[in-house]
C-alpha positions as CSV (number, residue, x, y, z in Angstrom):
1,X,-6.2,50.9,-24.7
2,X,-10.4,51.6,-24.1
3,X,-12.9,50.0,-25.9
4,X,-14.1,52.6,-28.6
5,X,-17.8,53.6,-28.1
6,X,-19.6,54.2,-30.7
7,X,-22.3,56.9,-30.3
8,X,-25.7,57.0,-32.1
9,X,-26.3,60.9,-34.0
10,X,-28.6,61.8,-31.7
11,X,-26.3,60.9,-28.4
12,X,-23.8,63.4,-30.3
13,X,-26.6,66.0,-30.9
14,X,-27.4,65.7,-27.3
15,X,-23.7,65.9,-26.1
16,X,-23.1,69.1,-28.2
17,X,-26.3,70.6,-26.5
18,X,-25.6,69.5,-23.1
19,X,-21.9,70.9,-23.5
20,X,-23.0,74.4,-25.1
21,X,-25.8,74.8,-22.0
22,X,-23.7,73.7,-18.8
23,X,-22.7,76.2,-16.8
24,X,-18.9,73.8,-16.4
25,X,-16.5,74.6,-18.5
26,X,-16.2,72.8,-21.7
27,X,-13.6,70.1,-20.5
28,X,-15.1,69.7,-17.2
29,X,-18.5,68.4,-18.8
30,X,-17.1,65.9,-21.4
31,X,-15.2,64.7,-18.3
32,X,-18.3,64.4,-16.2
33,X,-20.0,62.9,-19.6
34,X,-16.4,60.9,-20.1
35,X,-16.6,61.9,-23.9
36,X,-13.1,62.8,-25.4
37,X,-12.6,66.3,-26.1
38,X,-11.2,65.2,-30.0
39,X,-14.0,63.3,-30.2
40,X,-16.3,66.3,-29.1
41,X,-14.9,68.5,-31.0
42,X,-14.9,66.5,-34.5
43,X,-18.4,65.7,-33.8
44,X,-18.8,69.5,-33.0
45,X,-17.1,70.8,-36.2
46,X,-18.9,68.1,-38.4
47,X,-22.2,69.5,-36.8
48,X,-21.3,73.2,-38.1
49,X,-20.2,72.2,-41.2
50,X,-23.3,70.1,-42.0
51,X,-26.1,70.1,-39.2
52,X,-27.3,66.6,-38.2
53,X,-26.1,64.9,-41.2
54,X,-22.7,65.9,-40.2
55,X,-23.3,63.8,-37.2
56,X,-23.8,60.8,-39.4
57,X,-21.3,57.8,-39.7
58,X,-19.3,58.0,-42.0
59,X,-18.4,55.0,-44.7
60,X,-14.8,53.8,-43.8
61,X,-12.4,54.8,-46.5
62,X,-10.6,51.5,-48.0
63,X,-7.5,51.2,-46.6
64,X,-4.1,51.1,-49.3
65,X,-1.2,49.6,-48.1
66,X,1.8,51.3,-50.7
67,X,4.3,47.8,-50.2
68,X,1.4,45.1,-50.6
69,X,2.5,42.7,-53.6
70,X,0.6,41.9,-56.3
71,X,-1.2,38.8,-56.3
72,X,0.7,37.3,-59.5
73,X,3.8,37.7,-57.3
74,X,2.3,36.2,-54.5
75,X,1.6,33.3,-55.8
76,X,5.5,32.7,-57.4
77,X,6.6,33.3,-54.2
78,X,4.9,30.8,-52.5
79,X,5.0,28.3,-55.2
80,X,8.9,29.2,-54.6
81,X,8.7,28.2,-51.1
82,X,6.6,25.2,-51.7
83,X,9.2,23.9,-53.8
84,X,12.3,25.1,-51.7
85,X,11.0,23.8,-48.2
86,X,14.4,23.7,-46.7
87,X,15.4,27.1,-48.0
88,X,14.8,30.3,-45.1
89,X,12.6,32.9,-45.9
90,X,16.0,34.7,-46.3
91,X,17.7,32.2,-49.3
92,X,14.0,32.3,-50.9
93,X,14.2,36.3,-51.3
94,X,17.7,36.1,-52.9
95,X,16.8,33.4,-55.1
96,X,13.5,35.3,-55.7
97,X,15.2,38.5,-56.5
98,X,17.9,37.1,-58.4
């Protein structure tokens, strides 16, 4: 997998112009410009909705992970293991579970 490129709000403002003014067809010129078409057209979309602030980044939502334990539990788990060396990861979940 590519290295993603990041691209400044006014490289995306001047993409969407470029795109809406070439006499290619849409595809052709992010081809030619090597821009993805879902990038394109999330930029382009975000540029309708919004204008150039639309173009903006855009924080990073905080990622939740649904089976992550909760720290308390961590911690007896690997205090469990600590003190159970020889057990497997296996025989430490029954006995944790138990």
């Amino acid at each position: 997998m590519g290295q993603v490129m990041r691209r400044s709000p006014a490289e995306k403002r001047e993409i969407i112009h470029l795109v809406q003014h070439s006499a290619l067809p849409a595809g052709r010129t992010l081809a030619e410009l090597d821009v993805p078409r879902s990038s394109f057209y999330r930029w382009y979309r975000q540029y309708q909705q919004d204008g150039q602030k639309g173009l903006e980044p855009q924080p990073s939502r905080r990622r939740q992970f649904r089976n992550r334990l909760p720290e308390p539990v961590c911690d007896q788990i690997v205090q469990l293991a600590l003190a159970e060396p020889e057990k497997s990861a296996r025989q430490l979940a029954w006995q944790f579970t138990d």
